[in-house]
C-alpha positions as CSV (number, residue, x, y, z in Angstrom):
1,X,31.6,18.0,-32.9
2,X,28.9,17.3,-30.4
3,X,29.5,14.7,-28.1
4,X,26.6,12.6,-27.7
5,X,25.5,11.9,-24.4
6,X,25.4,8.2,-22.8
7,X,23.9,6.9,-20.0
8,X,25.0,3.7,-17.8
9,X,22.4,1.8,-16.7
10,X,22.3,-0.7,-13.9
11,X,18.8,-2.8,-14.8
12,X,17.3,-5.1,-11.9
13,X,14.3,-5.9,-13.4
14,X,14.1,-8.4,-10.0
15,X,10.8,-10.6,-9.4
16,X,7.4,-11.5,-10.8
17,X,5.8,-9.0,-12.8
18,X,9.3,-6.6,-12.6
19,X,10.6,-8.9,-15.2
20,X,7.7,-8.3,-17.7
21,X,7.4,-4.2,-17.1
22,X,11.1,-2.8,-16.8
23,X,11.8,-4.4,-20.4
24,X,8.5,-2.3,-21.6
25,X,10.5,0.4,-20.4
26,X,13.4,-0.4,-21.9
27,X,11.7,-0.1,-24.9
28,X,10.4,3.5,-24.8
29,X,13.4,4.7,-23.7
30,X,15.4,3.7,-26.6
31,X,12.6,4.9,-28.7
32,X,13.1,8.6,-27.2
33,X,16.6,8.3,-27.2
34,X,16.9,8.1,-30.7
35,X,14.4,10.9,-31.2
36,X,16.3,13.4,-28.7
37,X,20.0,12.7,-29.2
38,X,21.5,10.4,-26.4
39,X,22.3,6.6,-25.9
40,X,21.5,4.3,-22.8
41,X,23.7,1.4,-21.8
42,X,22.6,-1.4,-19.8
43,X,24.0,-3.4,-17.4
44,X,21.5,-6.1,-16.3
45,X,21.9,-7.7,-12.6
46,X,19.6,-10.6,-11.5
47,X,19.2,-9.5,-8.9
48,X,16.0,-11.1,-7.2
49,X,14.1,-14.1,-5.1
50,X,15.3,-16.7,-7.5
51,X,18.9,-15.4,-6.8
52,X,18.3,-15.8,-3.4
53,X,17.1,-19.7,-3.6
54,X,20.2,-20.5,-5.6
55,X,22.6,-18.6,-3.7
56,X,21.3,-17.5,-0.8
57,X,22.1,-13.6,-1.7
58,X,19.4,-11.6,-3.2
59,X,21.9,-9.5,-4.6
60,X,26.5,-10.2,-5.0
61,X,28.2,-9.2,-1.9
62,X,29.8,-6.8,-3.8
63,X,26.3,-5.8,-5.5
64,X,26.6,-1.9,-4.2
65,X,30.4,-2.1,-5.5
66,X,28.6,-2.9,-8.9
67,X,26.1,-0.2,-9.5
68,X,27.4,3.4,-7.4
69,X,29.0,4.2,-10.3
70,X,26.4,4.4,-12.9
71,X,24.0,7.1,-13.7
72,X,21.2,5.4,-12.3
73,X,19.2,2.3,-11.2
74,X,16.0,1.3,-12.8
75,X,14.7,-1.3,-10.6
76,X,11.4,-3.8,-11.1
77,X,9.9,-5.3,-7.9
78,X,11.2,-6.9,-5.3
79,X,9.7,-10.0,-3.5
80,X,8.1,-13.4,-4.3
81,X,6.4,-16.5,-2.5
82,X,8.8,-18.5,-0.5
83,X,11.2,-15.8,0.3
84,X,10.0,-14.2,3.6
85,X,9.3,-10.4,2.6
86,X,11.8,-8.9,5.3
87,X,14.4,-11.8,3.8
88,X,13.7,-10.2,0.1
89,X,13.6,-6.1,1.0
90,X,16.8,-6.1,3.8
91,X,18.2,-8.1,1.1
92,X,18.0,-5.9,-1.7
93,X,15.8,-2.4,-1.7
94,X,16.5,-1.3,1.2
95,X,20.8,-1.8,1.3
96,X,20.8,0.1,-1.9
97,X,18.7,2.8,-0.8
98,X,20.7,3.2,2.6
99,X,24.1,2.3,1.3
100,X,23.5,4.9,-2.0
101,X,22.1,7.3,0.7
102,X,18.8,7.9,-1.4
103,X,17.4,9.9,1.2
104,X,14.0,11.3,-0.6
105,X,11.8,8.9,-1.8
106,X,9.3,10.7,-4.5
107,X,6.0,9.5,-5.3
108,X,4.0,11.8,-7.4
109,X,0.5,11.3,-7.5
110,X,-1.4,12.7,-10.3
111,X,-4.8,11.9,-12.0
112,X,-3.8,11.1,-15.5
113,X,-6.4,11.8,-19.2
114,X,-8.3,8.8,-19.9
115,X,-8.4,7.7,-15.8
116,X,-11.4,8.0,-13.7
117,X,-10.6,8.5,-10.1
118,X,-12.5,6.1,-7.4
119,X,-13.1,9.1,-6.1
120,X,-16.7,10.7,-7.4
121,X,-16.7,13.6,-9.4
122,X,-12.6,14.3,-9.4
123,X,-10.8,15.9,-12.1
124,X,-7.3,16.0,-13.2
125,X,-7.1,19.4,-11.8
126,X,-8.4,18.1,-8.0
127,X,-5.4,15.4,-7.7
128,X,-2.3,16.2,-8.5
129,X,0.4,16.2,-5.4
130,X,4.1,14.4,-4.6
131,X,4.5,12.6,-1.6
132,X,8.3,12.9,0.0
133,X,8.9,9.9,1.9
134,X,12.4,9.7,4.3
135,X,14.0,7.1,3.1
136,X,16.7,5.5,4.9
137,X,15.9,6.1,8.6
138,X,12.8,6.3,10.9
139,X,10.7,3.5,11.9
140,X,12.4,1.3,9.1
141,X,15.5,0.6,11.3
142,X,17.5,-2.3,12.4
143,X,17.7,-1.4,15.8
144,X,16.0,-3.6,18.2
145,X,15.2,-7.2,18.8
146,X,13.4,-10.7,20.5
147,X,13.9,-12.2,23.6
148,X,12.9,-15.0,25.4
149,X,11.6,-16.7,21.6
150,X,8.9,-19.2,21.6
151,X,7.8,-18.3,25.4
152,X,5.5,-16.8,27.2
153,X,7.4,-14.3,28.1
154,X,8.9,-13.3,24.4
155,X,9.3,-10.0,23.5
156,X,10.1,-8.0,20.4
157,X,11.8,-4.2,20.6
158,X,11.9,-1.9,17.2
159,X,13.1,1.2,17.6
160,X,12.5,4.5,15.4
161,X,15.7,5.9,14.5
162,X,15.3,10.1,13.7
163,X,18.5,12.4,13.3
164,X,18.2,15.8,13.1
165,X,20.7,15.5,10.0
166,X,18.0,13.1,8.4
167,X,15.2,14.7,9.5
168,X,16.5,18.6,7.9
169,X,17.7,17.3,4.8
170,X,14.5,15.3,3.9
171,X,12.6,18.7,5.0
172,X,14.8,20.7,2.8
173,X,14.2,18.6,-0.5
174,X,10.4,18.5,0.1
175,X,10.6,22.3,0.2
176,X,12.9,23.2,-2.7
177,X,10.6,20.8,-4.5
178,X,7.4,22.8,-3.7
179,X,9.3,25.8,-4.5
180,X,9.0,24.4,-7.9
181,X,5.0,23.6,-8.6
182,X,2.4,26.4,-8.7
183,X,1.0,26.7,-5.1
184,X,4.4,26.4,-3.3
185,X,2.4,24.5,-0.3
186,X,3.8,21.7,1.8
187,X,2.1,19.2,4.0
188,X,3.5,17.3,7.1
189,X,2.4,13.8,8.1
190,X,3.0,13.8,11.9
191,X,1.4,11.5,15.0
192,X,2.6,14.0,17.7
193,X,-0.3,13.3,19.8
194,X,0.3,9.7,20.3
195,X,4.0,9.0,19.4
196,X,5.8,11.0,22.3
197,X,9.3,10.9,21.9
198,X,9.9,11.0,17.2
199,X,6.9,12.9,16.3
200,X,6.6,15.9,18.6
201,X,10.9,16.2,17.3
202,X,9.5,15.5,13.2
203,X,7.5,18.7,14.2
204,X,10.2,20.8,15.2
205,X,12.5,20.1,12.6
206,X,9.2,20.7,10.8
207,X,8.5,24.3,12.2
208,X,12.3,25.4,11.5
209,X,12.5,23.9,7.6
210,X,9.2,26.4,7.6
211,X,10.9,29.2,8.5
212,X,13.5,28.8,6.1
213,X,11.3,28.9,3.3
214,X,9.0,31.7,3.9
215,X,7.5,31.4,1.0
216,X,5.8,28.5,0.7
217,X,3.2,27.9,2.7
218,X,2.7,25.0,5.1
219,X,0.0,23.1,7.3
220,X,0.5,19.8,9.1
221,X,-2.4,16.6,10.0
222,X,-2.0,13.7,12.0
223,X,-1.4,10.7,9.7
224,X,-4.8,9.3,10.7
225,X,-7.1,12.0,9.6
226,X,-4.8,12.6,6.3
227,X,-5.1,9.4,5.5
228,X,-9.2,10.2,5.6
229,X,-8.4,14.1,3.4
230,X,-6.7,12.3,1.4
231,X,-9.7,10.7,0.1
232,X,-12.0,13.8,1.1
233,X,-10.0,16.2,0.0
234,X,-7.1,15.2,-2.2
235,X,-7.3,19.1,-3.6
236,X,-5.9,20.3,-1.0
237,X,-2.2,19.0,-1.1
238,X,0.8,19.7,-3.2
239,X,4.0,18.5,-1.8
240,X,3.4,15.8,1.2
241,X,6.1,15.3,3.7
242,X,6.2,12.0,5.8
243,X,8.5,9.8,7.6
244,X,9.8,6.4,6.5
245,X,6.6,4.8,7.1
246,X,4.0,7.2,7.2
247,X,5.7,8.2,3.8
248,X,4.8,4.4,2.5
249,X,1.5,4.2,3.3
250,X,0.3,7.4,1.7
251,X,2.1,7.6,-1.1
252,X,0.2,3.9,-1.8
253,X,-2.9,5.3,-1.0
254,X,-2.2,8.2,-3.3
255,X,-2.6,6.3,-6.2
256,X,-5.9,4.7,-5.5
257,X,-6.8,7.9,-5.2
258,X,-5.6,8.7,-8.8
259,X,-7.3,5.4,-10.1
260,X,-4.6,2.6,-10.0
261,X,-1.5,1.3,-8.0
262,X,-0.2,-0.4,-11.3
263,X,0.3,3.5,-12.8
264,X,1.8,4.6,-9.9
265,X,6.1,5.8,-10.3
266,X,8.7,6.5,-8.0
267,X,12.2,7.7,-7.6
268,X,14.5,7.3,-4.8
269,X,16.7,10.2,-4.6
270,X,20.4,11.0,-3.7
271,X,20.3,15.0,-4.4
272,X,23.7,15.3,-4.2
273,X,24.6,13.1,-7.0
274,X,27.4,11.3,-5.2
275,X,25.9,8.0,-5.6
276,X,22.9,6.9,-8.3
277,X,19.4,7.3,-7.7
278,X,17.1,4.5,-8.6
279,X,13.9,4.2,-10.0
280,X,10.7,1.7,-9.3
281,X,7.3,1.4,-10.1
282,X,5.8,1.3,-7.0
283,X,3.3,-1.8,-7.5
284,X,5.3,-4.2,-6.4
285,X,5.9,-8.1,-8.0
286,X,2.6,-9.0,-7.7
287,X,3.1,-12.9,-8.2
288,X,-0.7,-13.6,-8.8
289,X,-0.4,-12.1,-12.3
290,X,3.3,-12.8,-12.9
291,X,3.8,-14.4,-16.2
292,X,0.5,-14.5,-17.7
293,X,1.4,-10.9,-19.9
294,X,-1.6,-8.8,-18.6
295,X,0.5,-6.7,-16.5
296,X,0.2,-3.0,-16.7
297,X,3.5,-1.4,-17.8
298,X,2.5,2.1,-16.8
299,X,4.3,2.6,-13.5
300,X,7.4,1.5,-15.4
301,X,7.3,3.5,-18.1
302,X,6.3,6.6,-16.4
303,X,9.3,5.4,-13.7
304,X,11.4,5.5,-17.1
305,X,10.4,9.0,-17.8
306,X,11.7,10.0,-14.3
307,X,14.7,8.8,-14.5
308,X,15.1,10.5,-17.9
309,X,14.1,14.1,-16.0
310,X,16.8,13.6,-13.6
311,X,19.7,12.8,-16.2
312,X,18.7,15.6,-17.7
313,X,16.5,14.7,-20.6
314,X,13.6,17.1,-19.6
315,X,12.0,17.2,-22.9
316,X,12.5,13.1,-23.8
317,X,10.7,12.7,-19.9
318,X,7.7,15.1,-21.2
319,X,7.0,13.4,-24.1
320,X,7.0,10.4,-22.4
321,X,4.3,11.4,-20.0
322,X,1.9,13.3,-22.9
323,X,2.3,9.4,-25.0
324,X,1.1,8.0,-21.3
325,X,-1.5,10.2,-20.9
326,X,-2.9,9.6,-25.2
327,X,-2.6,6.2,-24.4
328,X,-5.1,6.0,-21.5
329,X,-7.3,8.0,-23.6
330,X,-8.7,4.9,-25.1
331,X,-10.6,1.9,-23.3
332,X,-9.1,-0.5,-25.3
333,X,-5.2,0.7,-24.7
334,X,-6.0,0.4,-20.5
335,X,-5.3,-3.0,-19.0
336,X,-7.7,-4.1,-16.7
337,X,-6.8,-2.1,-13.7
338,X,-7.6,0.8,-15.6
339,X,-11.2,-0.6,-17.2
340,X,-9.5,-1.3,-20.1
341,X,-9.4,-4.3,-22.0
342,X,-5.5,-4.7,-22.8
343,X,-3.2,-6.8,-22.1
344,X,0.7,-5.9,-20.9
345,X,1.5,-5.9,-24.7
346,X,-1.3,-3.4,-26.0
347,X,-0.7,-0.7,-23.3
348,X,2.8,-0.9,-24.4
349,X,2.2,-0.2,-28.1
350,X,-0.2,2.3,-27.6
351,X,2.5,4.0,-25.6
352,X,5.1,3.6,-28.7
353,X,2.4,4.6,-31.1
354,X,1.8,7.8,-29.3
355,X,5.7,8.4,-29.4
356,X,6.0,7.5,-33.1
C-alpha cells in the first residue's frame, strides 16, 4: 500500500495584509491536495510586529530551532507602522533566510491571461523572465556602523560583504535554472563602472560561471540602464542574475512590468535541501489596506503553487497556475490592482472555481 505523502508546514502568515492572503492559500492547497494524493500539516507561528510590541521578539529565540525541520515555510509579510522596518526584517526575514542558508532568492516574472501589462502593446509572450537575487550576503550586511551620533561630525559605514563561495553558488543556480527554460540565456546585473572594489569581482565570478555552462548564452548591463530595458525591452531577458540588492529592486520592478506587485511570488531557496525553503508573496504588508478584505490573494496563492513545485507536486503546482491564469480572465474576478472589481474574497473563489 501506497504511502501517502505529508508535508509539514511552518505558516507565518506575519503582518497586515499576510494575515488575510496566506489563509487564501491555505485554502487552495488543501483543495489540490485532495485532488492529487498528499496531505499538508500546519504549524502556525505568530510570528510578526504585534509579537514584537508584546514581547519585544518578532520571532521565539528559539524560532529557527522551530521551523529547520519542516518541509517548508510559507511566509506572509513582514512589517507594520510603529515597528521601525530594519527592527521588523533583522528580526525576522532576514535571520531565517541567512540562518536556513536560502541563498537564491527566485522571483519569476511573467505576464499572466487576463493582465494587461503597463507596458503598451506587450503580450504574454514579450514578458516572461526569473530574477535570481543573492540572498544572504552582499550589500545587505551587518558589517559596519555610526560614530560620533547626533554631531556634526557623525558618520555611518555599511559595508558590502561578497565571497567567492556566495558569489559561485548563486551563479551556479541562476545557470542550471536557465538550463531549464527554452532560450537558455542569462543576464547579469553589475555596476562595475562605478562600484570599484564588489562589482568589477561579481563580474569575474560572472565570466567563469559562463564558461562552465557553454551552453547558455549570456550578456551583462549595468543596473541603471537594465532597470530602463527592463521597461524597453522586457523581451529580451530569461534568467536575471543580481546581487542582494540589485536583485530587490528588479525583481519589484519586474512585476509592474507584468501588471501588478500584488501577483507577484517568490521562493527563497536552500538547493541543497539541508534546511527549508520558504515562500512569500512579494507585496509586502501593506498596512493601508490591511483588514478592509480587498486584498489581492494572487502572490499568495501563486507563492503556494511554488512551494508545491518544489515538494515535488509538479502537476498540483500547474494546475494551480492554469486556475490563476482562468481567474484573471474575467474583470469581475481581478481585484482592483488588476482593473478588476473584486474584493480579496472573489479573486479567491474564482481561483477554487477554476480548480473545481
Amino acid at each position: 500500500m501506497t504511502k501517502t505523502p505529508t508535508y509539514r508546514i511552518a505558516n507565518i502568515p506575519g503582518d497586515g495584509i499576510g494575515k488575510e492572503v496566506i489563509p487564501a492559500g491555505q485554502k487552495v492547497i488543501e483543495t489540490v491536495a485532495k485532488r492529487h494524493g498528499f496531505q499538508v500539516t500546519w504549524d502556525e507561528f505568530d510570528w510578526s510586529c504585534e509579537r514584537f510590541a508584546r514581547t519585544g521578539r518578532m520571532m521565539a529565540e528559539d524560532g529557527i530551532d522551530q521551523v529547520k525541520n519542516h518541509d517548508a515555510i510559507y511566509l506572509g509579510a513582514v512589517g507594520f507602522p510603529g515597528v521601525p522596518d530594519h527592527v521588523s526584517l533583522w528580526g525576522l526575514l532576514i535571520p531565517l533566510r541567512r540562518e536556513l542558508d536560502q541563498y537564491a532568492n527566485v522571483r519569476p516574472v511573467r505576464l499572466l491571461k487576463g493582465v494587461t501589462s503597463p507596458l503598451a502593446g506587450r503580450t504574454a509572450e514579450d514578458i516572461d523572465f526569473i530574477v535570481v537575487r543573492e540572498n544572504v550576503e552582499g550589500e545587505y550586511s551587518e558589517v559596519g556602523g555610526r560614530m560620533y551620533r547626533g554631531t556634526e561630525r557623525e558618520a555611518a559605514v555599511q559595508e558590502a560583504i561578497f565571497t567567492r563561495f556566495g558569489t559561485d553558488r548563486i551563479m551556479d543556480f541562476a545557470f542550471k535554472l536557465a538550463q531549464t527554460r527554452k532560450r537558455k540565456h542569462v543576464t547579469s546585473a553589475t555596476k562595475s563602472n562605478g562600484i570599484f572594489h564588489t562589482m568589477p569581482f561579481w563580474d569575474e565570478r560572472f565570466a567563469e560561471a559562463a564558461k562552465r555552462f557553454p551552453d547558455v548564452s549570456t550578456d551583462q548591463y549595468h543596473i541603471d540602464i537594465l532597470t530602463a530595458h527592463f521597461v524597453l525591452h522586457p523581451d529580451w531577458f530569461d534568467v536575471v542574475v543580481g546581487s542582494n540588492l540589485f536583485g530587490d529592486i528588479l525583481s519589484d520592478l519586474g512585476p509592474a512590468v507584468a501588471g501588478s506587485i500584488g501577483i507577484a511570488p517568490s521562493a527563497n531557496i536552500n538547493p541543497e535541501r539541508i534546511y527549508p525553503s520558504m515562500f512569500e508573496p512579494v507585496h509586502g504588508s501593506a498596512p493601508d489596506i490591511a483588514g478592509k478584505g480587498v486584498a489581492n490573494p494572487i502572490a499568495a496563492i501563486w507563492t503556494a503553487a511554488m512551494m508545491l513545485e518544489h515538494l515535488g507536486q509538479e502537476d498540483a503546482a500547474q494546475e494551480i497556475e492554469q486556475a490563476i491564469e482562468t481567474s484573471l480572465e474575467n474583470e469581475a474576478t481581478r481585484t482592483r490592482d488588476l482593473g478588476g472589481t473584486a474584493n480579496m474574497d472573489g479573486a479567491l473563489n474564482a481561483v477554487l472555481d477554476a480548480l473545481s
